[in-house]
Backbone as CSV, one residue per row, in Angstrom:
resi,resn,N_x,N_y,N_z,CA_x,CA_y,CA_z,C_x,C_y,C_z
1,UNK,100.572,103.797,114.015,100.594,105.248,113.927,102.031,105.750,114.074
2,UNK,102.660,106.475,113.062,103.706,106.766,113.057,103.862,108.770,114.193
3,UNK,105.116,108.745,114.950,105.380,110.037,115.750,105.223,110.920,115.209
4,UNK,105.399,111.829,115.671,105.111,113.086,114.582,107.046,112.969,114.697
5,UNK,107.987,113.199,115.133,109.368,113.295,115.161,109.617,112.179,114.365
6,UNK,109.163,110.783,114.010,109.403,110.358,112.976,109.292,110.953,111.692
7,UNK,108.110,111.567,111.142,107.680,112.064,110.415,108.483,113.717,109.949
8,UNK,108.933,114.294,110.988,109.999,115.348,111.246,111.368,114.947,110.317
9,UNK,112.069,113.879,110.788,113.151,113.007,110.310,112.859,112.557,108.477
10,UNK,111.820,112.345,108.534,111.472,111.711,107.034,111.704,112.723,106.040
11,UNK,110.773,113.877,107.196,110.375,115.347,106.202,112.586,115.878,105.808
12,UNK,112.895,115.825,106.745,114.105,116.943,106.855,114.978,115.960,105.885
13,UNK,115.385,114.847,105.832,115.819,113.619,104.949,115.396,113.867,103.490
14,UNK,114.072,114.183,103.299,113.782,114.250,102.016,114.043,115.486,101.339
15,UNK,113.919,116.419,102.031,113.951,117.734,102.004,115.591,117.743,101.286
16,UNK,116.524,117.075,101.967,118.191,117.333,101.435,117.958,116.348,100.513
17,UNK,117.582,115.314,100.205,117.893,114.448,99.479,117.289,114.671,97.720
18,UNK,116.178,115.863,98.187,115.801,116.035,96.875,116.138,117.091,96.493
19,UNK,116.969,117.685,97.399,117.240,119.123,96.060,118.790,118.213,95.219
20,UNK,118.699,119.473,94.356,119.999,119.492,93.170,120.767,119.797,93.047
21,UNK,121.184,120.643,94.241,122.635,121.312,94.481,122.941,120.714,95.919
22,UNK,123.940,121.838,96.863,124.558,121.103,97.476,123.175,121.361,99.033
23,UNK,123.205,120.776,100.027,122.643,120.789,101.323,123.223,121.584,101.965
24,UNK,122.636,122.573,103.070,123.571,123.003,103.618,124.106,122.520,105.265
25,UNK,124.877,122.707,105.739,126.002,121.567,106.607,124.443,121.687,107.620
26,UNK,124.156,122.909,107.631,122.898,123.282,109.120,121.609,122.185,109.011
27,UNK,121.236,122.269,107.084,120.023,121.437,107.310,120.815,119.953,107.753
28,UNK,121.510,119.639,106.642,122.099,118.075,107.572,121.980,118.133,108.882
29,UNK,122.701,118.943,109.578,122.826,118.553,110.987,121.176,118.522,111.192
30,UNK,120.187,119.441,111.097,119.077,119.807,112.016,118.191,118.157,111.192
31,UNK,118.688,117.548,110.165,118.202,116.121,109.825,118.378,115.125,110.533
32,UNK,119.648,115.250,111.045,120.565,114.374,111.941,119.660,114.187,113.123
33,UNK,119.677,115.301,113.730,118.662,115.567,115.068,117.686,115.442,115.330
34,UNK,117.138,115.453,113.700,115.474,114.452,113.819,115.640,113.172,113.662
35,UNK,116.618,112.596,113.292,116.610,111.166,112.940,116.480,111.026,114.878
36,UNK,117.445,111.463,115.661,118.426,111.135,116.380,117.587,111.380,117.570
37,UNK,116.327,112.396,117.662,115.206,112.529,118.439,114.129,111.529,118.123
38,UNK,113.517,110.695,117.115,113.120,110.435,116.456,113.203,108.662,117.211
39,UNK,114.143,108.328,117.219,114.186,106.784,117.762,113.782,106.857,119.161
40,UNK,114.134,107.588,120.055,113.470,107.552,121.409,111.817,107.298,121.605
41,UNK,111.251,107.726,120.805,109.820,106.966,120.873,109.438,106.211,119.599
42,UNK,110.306,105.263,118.552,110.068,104.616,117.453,110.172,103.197,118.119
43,UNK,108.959,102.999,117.080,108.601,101.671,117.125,109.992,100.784,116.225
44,UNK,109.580,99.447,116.193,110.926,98.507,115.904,110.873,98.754,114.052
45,UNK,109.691,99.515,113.628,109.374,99.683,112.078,110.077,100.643,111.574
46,UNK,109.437,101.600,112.581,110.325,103.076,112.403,111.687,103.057,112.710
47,UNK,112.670,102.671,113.774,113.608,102.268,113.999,114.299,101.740,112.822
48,UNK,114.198,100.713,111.939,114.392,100.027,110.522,114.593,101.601,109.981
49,UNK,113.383,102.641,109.476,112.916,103.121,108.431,114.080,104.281,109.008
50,UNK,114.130,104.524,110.081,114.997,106.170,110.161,116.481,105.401,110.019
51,UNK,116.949,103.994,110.342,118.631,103.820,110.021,118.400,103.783,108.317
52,UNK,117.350,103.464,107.394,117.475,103.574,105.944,117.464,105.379,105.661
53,UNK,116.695,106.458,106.464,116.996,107.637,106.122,118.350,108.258,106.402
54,UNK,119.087,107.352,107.983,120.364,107.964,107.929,121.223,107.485,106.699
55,UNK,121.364,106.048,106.459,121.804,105.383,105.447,122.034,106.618,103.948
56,UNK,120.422,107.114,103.849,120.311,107.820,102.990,121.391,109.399,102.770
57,UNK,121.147,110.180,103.969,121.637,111.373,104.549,123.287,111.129,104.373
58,UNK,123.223,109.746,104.638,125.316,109.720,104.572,125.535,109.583,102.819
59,UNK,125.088,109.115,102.573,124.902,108.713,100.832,124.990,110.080,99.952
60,UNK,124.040,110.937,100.211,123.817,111.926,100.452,125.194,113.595,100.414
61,UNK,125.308,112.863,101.874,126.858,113.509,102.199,127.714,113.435,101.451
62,UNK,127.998,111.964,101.167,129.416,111.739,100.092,129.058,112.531,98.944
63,UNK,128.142,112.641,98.552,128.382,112.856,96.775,128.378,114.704,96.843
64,UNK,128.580,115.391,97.853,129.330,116.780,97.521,130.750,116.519,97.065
């Protein structure tokens, strides 16, 4: 059973990653903070899955 703050992190990750213009600096950060709340109760799966959403979020970052 995945956290709901995992699920927070996934949501806010996807949320920047799929629009088409630029993110704005606030949602990043408030993504960041779900990733970053998000491991304190993740399992060793979820743990894996939120460093591939930060992975993502920095990826992300660069291409403004």
């Amino acid at each position: 059973m995945q956290n709901n703050l995992f699920q927070q992190a996934k949501s806010a990750v996807s949320n920047i990653t799929n629009r088409n213009g630029e993110a704005r600096e606030k949602n990043i950060q408030t993504a960041k903070n779900c990733i970053n709340s998000a491991r304190a109760n993740a399992s060793q799966e979820e743990q894996a899955q939120l460093q591939q959403l930060e992975s993502e979020l920095e990826r992300h970052q660069g291409l403004k």
